[in-house]
N, C-alpha and C positions, 0 to 999 in steps of 0.2 A: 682406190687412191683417195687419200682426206683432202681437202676442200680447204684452200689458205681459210675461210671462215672456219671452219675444224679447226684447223692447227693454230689459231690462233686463239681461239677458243678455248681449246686445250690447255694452252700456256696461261692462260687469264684463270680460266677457275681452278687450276691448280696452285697458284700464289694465289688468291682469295682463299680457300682450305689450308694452304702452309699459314698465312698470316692470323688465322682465326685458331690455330692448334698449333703453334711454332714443334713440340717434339715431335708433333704426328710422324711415324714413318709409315707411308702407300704408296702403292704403283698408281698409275692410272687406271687400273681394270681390277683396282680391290675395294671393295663393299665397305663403304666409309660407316655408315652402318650398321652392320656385323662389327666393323673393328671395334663398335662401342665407345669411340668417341665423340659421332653426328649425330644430333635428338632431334626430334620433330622439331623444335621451335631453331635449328638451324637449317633443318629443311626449308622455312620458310624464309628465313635468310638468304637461302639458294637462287631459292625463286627470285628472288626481288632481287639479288643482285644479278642476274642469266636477263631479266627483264631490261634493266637500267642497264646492264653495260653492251647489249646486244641491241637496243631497241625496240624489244620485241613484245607485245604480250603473250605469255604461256597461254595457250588455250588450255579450256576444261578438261578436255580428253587428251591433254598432256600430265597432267598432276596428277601426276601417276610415279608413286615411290621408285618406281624403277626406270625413270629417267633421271632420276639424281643421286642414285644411289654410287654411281663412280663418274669418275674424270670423264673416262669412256663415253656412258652414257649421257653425260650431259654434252658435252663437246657434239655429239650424235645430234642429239633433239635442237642446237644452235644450228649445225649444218643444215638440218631439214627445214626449221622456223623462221629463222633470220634471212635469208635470202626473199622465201614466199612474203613476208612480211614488207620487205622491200619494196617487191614485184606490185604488193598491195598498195601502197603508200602507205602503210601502219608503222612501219619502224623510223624511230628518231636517229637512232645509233647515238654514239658521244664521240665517236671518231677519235676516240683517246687509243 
């Protein structure tokens, strides 16, 4: 069962990817990637905005192309981070 932080998650980087690629058509569980219109320096884009709008920092042994490579997987790697980070006192959130 997905995590209101999942599903909320989900709904946020999926309009951050529509808004950076308005004709893009994807699912959530399609290889943004593969589809040939995400390049490495929007990978990094990824990052930074999963970071700022989550609070979180990626760790090292997160930045890993295959947690950004779909909705899926990233909405995943928020569920697991964002909470611990919390629990940590490391995340700011934007509560937006």
């Amino acid at each position: 069962m997905e995590t209101v932080v999942g599903s909320r998650a989900r709904s946020d980087i999926r309009e951050f990817i529509q808004a950076k690629f308005p004709g893009a058509r994807f699912t959530d569980s399609d290889d943004i990637f593969g589809l040939g219109f995400a390049t490495s320096l929007f990978a990094m884009q990824l990052v930074m905005f999963v970071e700022q709008r989550f609070g979180f920092q990626v760790d090292n042994d997160d930045l890993d192309l295959a947690n950004f490579r779909s909705v899926d997987a990233m909405a995943a790697l928020v569920a697991r981070a964002a909470p611990a980070a919390v629990e940590q006192g490391v995340a700011g959130g934007t509560g937006a």
